[in-house]
ZATORDO-958464 format. One record per atom (N, C-alpha, C): residue number from 1; residue in three letters; atom name; x, y, z. Coordinates in Angstrom, 2 decimals. Layout:
# ZATORDO-958464
<r><k>NUM</k><r>ALA</r><a>CA</a><X>X</X><Y>Y</Y><Z>Z</Z></r>
...
//
This chain:
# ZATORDO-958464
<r><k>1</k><r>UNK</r><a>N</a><X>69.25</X><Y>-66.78</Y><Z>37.78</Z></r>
<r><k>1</k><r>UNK</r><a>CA</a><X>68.49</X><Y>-66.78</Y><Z>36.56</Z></r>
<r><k>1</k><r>UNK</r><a>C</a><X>68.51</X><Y>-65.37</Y><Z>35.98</Z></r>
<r><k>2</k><r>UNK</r><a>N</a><X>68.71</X><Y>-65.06</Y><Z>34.53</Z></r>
<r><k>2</k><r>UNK</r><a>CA</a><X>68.95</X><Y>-63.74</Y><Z>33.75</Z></r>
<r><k>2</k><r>UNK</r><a>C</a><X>68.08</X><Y>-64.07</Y><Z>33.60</Z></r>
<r><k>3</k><r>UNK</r><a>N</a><X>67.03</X><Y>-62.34</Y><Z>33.22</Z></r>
<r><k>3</k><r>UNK</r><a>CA</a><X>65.58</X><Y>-62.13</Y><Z>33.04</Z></r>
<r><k>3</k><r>UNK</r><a>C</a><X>66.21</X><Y>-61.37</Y><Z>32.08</Z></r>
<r><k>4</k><r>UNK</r><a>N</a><X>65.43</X><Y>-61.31</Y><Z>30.84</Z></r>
<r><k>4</k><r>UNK</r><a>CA</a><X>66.28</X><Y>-60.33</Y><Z>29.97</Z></r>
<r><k>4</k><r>UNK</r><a>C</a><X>64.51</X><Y>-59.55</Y><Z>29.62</Z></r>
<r><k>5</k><r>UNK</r><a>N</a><X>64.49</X><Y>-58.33</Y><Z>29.61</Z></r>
<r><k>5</k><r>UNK</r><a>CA</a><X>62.65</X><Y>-57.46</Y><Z>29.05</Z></r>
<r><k>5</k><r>UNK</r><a>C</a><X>62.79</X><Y>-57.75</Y><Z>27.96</Z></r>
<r><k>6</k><r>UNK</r><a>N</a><X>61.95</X><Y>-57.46</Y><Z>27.16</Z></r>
<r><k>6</k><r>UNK</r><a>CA</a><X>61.64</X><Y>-57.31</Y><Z>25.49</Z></r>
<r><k>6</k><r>UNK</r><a>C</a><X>61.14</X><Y>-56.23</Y><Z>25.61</Z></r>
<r><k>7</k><r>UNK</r><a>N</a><X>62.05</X><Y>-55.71</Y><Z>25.63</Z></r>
<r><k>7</k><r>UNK</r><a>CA</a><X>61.91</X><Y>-54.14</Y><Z>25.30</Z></r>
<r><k>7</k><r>UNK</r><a>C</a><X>62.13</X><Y>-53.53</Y><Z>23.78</Z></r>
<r><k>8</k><r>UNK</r><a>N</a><X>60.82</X><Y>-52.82</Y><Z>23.17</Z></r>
<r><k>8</k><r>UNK</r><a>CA</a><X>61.11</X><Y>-52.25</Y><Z>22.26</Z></r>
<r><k>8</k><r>UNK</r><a>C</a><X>60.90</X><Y>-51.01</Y><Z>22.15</Z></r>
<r><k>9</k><r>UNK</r><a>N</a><X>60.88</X><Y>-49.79</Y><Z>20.86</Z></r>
<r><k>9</k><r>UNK</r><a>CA</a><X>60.57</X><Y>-48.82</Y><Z>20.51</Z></r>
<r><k>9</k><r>UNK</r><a>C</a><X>59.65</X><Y>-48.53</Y><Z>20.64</Z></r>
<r><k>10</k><r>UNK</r><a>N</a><X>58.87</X><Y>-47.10</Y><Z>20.65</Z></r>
<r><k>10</k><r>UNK</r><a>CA</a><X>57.48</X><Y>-47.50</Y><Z>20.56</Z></r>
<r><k>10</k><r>UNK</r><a>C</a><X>57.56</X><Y>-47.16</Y><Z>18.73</Z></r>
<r><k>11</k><r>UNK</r><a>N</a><X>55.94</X><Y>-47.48</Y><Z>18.18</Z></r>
<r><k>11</k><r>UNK</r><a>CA</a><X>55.84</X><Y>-47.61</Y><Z>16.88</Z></r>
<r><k>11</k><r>UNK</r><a>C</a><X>55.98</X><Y>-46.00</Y><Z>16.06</Z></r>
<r><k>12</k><r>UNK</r><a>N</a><X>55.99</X><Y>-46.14</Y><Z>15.38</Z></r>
<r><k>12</k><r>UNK</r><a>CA</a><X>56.20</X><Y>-44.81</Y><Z>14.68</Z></r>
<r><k>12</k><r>UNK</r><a>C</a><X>54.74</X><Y>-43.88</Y><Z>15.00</Z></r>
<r><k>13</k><r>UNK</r><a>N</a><X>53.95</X><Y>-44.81</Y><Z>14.73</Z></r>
<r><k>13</k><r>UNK</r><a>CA</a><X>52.36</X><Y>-44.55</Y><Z>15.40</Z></r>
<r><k>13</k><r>UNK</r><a>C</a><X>52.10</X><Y>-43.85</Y><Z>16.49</Z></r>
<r><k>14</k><r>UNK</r><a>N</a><X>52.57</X><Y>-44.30</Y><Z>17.11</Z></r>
<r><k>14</k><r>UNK</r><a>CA</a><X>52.69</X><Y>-44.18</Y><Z>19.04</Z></r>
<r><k>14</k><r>UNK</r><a>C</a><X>53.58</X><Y>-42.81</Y><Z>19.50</Z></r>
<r><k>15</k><r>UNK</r><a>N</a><X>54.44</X><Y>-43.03</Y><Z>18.75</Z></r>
<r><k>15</k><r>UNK</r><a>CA</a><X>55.56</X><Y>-42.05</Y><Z>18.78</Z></r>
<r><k>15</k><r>UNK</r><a>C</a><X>54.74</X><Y>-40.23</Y><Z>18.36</Z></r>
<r><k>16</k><r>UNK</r><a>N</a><X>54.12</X><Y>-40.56</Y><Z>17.37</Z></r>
<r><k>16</k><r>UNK</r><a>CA</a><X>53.49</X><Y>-39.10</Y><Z>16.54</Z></r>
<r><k>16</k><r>UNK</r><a>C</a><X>52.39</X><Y>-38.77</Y><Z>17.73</Z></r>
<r><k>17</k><r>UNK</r><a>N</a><X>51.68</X><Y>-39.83</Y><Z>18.09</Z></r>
<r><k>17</k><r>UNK</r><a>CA</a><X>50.29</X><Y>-39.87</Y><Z>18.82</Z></r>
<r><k>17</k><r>UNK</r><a>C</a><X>50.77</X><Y>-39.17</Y><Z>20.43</Z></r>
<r><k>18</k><r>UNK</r><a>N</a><X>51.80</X><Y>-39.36</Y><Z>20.89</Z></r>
<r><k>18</k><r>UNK</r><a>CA</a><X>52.56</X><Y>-39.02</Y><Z>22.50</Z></r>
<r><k>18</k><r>UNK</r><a>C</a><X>52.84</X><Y>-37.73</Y><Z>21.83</Z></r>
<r><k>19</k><r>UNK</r><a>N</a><X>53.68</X><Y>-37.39</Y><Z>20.81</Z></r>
<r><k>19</k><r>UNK</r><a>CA</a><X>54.18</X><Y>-35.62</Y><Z>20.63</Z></r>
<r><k>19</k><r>UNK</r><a>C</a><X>52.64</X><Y>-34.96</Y><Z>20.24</Z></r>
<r><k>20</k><r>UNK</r><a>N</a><X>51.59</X><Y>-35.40</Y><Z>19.52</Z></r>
<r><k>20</k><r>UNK</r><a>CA</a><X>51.01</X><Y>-34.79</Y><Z>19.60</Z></r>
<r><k>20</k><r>UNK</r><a>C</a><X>49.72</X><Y>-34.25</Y><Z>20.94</Z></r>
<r><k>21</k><r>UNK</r><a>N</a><X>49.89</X><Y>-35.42</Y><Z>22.01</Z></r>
<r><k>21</k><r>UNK</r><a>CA</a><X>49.00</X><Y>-34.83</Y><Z>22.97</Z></r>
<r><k>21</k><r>UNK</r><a>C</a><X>49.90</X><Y>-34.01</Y><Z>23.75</Z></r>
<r><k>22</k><r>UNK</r><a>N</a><X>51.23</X><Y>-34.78</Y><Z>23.44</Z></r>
<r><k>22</k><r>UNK</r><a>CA</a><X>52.06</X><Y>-33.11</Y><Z>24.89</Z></r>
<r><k>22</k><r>UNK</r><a>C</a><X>52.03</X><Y>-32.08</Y><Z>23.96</Z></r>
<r><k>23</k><r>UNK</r><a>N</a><X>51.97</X><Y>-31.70</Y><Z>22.99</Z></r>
<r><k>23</k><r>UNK</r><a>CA</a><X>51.98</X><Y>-30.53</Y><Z>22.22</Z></r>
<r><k>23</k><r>UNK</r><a>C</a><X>50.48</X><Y>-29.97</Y><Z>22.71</Z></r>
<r><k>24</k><r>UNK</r><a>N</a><X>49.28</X><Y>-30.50</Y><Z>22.60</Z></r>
<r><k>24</k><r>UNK</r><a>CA</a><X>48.39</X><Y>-29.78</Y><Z>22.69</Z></r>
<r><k>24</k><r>UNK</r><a>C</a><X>47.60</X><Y>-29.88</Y><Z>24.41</Z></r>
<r><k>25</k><r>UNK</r><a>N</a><X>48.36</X><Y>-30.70</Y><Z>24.91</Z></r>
<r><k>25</k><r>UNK</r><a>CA</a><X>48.41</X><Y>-30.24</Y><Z>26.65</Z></r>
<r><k>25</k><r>UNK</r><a>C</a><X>49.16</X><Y>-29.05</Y><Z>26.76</Z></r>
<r><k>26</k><r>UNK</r><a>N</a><X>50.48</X><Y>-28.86</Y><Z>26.19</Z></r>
<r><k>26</k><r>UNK</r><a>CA</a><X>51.17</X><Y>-27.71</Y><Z>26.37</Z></r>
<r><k>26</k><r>UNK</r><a>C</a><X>50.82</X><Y>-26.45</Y><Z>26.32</Z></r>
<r><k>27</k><r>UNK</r><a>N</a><X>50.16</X><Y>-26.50</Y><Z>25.10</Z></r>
<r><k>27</k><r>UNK</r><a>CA</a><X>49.41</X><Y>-25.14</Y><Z>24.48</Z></r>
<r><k>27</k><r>UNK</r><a>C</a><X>48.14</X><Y>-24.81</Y><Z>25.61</Z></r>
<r><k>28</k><r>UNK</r><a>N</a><X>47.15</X><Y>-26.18</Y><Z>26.21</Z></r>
<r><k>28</k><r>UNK</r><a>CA</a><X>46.24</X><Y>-25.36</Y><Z>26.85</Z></r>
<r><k>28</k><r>UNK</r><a>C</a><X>47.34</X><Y>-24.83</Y><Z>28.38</Z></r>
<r><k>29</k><r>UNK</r><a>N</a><X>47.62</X><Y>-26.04</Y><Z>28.49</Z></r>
<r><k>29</k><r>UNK</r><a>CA</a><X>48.54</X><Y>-25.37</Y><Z>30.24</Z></r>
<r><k>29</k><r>UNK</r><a>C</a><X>48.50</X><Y>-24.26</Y><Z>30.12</Z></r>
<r><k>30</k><r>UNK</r><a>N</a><X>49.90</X><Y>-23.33</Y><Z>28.71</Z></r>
<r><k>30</k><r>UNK</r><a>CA</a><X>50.31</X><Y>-22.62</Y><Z>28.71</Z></r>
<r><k>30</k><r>UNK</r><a>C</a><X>49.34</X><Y>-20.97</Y><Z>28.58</Z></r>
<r><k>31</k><r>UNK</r><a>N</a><X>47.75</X><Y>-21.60</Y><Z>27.88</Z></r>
<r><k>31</k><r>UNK</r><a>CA</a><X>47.03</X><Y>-20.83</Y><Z>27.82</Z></r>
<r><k>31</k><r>UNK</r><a>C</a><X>46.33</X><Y>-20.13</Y><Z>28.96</Z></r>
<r><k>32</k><r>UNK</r><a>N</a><X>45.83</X><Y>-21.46</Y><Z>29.85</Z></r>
<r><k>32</k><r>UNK</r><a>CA</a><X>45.41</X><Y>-21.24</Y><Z>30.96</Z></r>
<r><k>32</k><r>UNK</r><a>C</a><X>46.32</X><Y>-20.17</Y><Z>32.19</Z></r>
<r><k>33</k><r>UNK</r><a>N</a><X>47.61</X><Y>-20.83</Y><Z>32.30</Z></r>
<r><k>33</k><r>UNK</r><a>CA</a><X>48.58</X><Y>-19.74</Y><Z>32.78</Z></r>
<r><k>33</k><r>UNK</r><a>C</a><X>47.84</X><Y>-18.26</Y><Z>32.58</Z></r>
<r><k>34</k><r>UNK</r><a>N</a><X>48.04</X><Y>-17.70</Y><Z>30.83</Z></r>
<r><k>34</k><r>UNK</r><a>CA</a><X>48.32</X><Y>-16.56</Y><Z>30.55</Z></r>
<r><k>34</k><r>UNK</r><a>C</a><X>46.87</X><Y>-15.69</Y><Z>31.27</Z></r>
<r><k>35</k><r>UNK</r><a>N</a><X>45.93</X><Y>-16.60</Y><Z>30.92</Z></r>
<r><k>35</k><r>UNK</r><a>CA</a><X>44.16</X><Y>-16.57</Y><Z>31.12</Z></r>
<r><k>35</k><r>UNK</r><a>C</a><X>43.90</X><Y>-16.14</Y><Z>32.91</Z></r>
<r><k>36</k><r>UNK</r><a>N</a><X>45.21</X><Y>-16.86</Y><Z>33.72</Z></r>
<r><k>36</k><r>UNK</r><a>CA</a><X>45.21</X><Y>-16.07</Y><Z>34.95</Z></r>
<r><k>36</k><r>UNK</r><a>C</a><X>46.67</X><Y>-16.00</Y><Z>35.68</Z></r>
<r><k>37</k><r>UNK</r><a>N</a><X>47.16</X><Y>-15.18</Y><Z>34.84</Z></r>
<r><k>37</k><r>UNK</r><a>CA</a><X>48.09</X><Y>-14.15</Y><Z>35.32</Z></r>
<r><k>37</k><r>UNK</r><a>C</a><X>48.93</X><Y>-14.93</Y><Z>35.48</Z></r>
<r><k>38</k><r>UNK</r><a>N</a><X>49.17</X><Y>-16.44</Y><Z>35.54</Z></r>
<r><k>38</k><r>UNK</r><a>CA</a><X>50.38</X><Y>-17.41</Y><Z>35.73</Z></r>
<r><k>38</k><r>UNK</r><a>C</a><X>49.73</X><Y>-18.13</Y><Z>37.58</Z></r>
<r><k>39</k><r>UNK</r><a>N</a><X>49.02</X><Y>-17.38</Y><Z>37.72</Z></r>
<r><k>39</k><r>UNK</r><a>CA</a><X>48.51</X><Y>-17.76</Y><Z>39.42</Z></r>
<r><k>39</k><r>UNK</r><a>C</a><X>48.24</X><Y>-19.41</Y><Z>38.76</Z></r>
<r><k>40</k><r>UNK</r><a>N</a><X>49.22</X><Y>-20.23</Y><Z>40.04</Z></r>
<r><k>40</k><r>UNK</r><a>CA</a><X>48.71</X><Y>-21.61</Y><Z>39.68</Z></r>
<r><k>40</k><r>UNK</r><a>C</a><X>48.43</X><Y>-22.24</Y><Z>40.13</Z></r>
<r><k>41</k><r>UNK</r><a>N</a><X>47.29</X><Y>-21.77</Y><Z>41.17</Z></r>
<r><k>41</k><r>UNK</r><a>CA</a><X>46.38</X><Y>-22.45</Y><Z>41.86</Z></r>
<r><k>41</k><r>UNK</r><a>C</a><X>45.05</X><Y>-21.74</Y><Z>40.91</Z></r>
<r><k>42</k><r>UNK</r><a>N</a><X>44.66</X><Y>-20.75</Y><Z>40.42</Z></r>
<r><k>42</k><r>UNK</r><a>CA</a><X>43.51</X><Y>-20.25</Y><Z>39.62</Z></r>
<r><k>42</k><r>UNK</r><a>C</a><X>43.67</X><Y>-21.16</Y><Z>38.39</Z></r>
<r><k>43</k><r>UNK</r><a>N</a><X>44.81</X><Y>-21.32</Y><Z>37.71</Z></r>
<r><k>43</k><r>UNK</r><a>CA</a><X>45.17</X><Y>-22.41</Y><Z>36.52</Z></r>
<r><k>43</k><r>UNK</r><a>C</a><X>44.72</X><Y>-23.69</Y><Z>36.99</Z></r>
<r><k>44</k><r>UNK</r><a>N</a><X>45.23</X><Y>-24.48</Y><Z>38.08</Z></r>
<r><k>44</k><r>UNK</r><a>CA</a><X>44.58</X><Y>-25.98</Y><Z>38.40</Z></r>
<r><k>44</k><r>UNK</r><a>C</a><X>43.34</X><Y>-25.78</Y><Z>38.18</Z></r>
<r><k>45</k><r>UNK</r><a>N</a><X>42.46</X><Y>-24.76</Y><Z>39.39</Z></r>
<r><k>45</k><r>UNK</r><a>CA</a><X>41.56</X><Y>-24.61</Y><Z>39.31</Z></r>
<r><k>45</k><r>UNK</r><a>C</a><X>40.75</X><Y>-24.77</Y><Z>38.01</Z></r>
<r><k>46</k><r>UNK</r><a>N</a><X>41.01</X><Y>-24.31</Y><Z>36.54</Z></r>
<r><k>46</k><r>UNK</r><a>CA</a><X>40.71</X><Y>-24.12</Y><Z>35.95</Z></r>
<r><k>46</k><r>UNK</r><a>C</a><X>40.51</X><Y>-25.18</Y><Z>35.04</Z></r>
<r><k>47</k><r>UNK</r><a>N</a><X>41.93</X><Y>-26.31</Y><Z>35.11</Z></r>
<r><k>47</k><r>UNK</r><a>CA</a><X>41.89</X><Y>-27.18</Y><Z>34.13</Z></r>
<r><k>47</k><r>UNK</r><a>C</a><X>41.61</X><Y>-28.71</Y><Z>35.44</Z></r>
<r><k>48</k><r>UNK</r><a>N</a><X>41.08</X><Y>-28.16</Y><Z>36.51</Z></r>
<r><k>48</k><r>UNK</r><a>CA</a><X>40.33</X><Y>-29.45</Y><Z>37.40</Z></r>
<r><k>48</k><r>UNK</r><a>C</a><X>41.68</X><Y>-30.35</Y><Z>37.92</Z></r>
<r><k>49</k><r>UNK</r><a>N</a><X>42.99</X><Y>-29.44</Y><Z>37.77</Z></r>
<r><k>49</k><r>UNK</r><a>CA</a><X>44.26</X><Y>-29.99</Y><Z>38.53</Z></r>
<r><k>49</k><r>UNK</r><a>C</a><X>44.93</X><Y>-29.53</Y><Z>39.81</Z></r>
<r><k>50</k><r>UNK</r><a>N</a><X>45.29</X><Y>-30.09</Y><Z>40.28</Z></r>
<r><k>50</k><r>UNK</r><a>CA</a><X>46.01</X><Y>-29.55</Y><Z>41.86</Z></r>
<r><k>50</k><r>UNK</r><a>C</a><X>47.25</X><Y>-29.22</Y><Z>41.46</Z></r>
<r><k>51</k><r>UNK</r><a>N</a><X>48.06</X><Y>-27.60</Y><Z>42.67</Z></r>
<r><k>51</k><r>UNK</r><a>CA</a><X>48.93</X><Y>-27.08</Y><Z>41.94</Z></r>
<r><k>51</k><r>UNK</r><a>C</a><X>50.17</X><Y>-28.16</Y><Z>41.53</Z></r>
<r><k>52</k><r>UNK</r><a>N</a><X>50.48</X><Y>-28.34</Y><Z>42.48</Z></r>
<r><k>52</k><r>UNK</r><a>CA</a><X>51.56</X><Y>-29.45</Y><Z>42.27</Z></r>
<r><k>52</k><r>UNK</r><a>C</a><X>51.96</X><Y>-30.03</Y><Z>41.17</Z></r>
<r><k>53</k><r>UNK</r><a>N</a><X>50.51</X><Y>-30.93</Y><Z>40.71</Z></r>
<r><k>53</k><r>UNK</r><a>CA</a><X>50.47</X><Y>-30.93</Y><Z>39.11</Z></r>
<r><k>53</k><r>UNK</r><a>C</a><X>50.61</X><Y>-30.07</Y><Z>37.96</Z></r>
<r><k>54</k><r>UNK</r><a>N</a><X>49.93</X><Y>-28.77</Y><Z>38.42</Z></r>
<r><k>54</k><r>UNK</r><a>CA</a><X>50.30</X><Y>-28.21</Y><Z>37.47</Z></r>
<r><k>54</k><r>UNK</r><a>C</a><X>51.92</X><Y>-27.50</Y><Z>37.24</Z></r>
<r><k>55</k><r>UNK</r><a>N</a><X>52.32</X><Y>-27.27</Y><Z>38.39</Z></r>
<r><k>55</k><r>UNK</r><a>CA</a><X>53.78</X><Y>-27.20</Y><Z>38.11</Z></r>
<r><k>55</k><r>UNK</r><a>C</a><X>54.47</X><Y>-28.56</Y><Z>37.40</Z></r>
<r><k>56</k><r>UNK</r><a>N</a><X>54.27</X><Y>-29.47</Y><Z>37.87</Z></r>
<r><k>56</k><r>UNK</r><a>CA</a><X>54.89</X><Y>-30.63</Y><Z>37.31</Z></r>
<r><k>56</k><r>UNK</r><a>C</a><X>54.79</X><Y>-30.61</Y><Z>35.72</Z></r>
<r><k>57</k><r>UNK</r><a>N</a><X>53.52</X><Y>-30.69</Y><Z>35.46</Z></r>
<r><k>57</k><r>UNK</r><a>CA</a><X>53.17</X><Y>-30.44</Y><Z>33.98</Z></r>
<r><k>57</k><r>UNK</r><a>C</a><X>54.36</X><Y>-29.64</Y><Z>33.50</Z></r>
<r><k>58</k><r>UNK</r><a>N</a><X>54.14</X><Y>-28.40</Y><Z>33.85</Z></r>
<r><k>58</k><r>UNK</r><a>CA</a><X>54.21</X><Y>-26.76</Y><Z>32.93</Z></r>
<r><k>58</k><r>UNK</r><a>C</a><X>56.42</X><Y>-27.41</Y><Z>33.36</Z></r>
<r><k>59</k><r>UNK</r><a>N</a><X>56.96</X><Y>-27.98</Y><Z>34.09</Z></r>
<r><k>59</k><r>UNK</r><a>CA</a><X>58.16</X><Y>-28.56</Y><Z>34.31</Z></r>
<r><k>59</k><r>UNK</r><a>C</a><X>58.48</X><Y>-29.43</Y><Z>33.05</Z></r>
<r><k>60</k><r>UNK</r><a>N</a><X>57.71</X><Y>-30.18</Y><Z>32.90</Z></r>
<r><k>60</k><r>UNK</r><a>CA</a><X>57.84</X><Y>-31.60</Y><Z>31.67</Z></r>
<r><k>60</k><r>UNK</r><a>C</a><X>57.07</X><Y>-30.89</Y><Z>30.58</Z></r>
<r><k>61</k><r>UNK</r><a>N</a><X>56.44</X><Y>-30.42</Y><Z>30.02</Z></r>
<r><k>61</k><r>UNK</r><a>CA</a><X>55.99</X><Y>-29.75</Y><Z>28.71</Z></r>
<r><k>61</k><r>UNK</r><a>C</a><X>56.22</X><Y>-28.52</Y><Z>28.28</Z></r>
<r><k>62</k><r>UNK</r><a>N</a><X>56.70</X><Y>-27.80</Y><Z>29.28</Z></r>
<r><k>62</k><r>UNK</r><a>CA</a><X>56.96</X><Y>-26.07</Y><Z>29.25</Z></r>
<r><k>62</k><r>UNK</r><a>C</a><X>58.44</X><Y>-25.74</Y><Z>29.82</Z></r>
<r><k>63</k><r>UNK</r><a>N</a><X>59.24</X><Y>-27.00</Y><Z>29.55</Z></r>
<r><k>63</k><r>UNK</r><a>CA</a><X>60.36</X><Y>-26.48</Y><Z>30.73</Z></r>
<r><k>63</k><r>UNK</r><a>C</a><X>61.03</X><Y>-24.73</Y><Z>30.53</Z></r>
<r><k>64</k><r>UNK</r><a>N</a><X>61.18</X><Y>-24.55</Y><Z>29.20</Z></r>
<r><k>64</k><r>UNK</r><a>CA</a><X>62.19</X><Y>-23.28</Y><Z>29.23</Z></r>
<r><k>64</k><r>UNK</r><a>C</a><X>60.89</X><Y>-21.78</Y><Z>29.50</Z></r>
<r><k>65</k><r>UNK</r><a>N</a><X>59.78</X><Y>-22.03</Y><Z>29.56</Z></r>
<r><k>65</k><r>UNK</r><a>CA</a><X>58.79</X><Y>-20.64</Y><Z>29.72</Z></r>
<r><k>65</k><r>UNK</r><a>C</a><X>58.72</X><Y>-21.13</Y><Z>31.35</Z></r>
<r><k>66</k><r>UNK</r><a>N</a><X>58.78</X><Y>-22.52</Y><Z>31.94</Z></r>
<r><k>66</k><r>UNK</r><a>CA</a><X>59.21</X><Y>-22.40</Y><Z>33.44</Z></r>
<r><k>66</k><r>UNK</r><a>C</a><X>60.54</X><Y>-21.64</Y><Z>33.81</Z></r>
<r><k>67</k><r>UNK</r><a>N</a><X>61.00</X><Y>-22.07</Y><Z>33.75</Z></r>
<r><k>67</k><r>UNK</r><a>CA</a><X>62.58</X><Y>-21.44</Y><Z>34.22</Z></r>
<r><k>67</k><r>UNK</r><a>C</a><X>62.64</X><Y>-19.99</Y><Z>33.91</Z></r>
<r><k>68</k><r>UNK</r><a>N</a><X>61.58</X><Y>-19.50</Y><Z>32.72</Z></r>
<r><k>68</k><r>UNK</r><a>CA</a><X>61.88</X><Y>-18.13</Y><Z>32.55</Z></r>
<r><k>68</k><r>UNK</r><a>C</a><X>60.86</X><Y>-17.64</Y><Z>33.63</Z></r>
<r><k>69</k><r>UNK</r><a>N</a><X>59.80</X><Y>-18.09</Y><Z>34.16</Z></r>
<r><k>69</k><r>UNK</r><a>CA</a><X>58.59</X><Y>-17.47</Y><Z>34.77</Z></r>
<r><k>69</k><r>UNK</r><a>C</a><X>59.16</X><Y>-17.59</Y><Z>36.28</Z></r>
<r><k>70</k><r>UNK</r><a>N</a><X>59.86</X><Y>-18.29</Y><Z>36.36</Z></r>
<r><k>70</k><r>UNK</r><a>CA</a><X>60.54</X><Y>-18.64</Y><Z>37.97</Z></r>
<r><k>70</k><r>UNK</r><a>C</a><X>62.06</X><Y>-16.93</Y><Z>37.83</Z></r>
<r><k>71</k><r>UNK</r><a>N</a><X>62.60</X><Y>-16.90</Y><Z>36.41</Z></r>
<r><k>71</k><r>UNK</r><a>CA</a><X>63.38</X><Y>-15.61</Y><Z>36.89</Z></r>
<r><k>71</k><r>UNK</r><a>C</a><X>62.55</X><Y>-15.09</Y><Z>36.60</Z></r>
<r><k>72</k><r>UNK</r><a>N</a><X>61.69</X><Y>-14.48</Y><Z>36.17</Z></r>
<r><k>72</k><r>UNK</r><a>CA</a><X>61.41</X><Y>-13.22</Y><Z>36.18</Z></r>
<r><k>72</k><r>UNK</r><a>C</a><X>59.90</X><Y>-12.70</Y><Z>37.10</Z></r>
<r><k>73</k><r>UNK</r><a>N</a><X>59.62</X><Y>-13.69</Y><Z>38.17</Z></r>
<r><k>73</k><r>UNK</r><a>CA</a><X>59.06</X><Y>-13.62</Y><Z>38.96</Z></r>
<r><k>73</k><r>UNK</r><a>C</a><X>57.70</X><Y>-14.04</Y><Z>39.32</Z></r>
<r><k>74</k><r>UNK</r><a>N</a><X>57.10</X><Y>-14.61</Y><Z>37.85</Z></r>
<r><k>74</k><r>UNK</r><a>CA</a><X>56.01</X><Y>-14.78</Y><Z>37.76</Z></r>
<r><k>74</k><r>UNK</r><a>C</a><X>55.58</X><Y>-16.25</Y><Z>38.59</Z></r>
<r><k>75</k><r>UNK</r><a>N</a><X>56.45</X><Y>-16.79</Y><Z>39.12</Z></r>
<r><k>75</k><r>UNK</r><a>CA</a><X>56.38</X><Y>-18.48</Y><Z>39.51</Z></r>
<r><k>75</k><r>UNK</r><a>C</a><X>57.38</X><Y>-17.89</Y><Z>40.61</Z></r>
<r><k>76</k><r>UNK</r><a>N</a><X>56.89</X><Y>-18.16</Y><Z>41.65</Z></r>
<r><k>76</k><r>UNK</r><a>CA</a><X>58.41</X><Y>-18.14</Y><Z>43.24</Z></r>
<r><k>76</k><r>UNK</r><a>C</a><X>58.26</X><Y>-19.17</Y><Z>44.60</Z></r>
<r><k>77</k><r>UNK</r><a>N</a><X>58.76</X><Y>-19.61</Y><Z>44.55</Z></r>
<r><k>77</k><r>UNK</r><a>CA</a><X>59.09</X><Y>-21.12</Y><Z>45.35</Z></r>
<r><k>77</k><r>UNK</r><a>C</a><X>58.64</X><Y>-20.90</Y><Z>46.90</Z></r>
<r><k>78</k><r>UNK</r><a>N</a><X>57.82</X><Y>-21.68</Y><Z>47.06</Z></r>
<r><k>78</k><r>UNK</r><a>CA</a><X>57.12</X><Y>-21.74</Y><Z>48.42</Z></r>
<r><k>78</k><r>UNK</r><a>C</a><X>56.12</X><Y>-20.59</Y><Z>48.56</Z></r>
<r><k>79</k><r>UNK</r><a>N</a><X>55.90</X><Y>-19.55</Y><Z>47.36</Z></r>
<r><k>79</k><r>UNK</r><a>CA</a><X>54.69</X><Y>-18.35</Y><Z>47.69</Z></r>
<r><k>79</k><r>UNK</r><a>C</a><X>53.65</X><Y>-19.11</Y><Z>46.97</Z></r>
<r><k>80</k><r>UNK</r><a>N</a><X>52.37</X><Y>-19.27</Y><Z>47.70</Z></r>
<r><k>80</k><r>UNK</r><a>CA</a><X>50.72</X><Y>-19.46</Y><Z>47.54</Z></r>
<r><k>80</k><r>UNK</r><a>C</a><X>49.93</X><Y>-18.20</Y><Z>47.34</Z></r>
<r><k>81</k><r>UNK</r><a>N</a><X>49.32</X><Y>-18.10</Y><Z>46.22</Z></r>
<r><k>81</k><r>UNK</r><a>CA</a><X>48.33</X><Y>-17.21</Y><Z>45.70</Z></r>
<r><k>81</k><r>UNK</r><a>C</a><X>47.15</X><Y>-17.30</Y><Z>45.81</Z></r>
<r><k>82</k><r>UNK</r><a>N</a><X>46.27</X><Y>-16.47</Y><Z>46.88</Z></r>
<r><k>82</k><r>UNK</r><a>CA</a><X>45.23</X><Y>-16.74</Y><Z>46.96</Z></r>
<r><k>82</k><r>UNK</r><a>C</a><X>44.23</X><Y>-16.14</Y><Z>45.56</Z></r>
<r><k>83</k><r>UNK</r><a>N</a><X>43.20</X><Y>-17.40</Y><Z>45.59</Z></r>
<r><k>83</k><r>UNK</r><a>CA</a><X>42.62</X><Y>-16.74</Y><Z>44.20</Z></r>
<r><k>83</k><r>UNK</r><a>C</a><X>41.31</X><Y>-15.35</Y><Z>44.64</Z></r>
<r><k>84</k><r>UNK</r><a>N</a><X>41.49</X><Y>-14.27</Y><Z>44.21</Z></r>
<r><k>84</k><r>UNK</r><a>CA</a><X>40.24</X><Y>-13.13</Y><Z>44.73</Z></r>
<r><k>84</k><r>UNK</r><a>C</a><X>39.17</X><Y>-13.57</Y><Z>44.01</Z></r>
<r><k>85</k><r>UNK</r><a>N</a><X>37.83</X><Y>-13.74</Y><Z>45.19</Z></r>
<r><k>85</k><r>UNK</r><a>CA</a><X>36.37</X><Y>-14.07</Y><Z>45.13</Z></r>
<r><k>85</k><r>UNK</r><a>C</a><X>35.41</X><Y>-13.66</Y><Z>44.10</Z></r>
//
């Protein structure tokens, strides 16, 4: 038996409504970052997310200020930042 989806577009509606919340998720992520030093466990902290997520995020909404924060040191793979008291 062929199952065929009905798959469509989303509406033009839908479409404006999705760019505009990753646009303004982007902007706070990206704010929060700057607000502590890029530390992104003080950033989860901040926006009530675990790091993981927040890398994931700042990956899918921020990709090219990721890739730049990973060269130029501000983001480094497998180092944990403790946040000071």
């Amino acid at each position: 038996m062929d199952h065929q989806t009905n798959h469509r577009e989303p509406s033009e509606f839908t479409r404006v409504g999705n760019e505009a919340k990753a646009r303004a998720q982007r902007d706070v992520l990206l704010a929060a970052l700057r607000e502590n030093d890029w530390n992104l466990t003080a950033t989860g902290d901040a926006l009530g997310m675990h790091t993981p997520t927040v890398i994931r995020a700042l990956r899918e909404l921020a990709p090219d200020e990721y890739e730049a924060a990973r060269r130029d040191g501000r983001i480094r793979a497998g180092v944990r930042q403790t946040v000071a008291a």
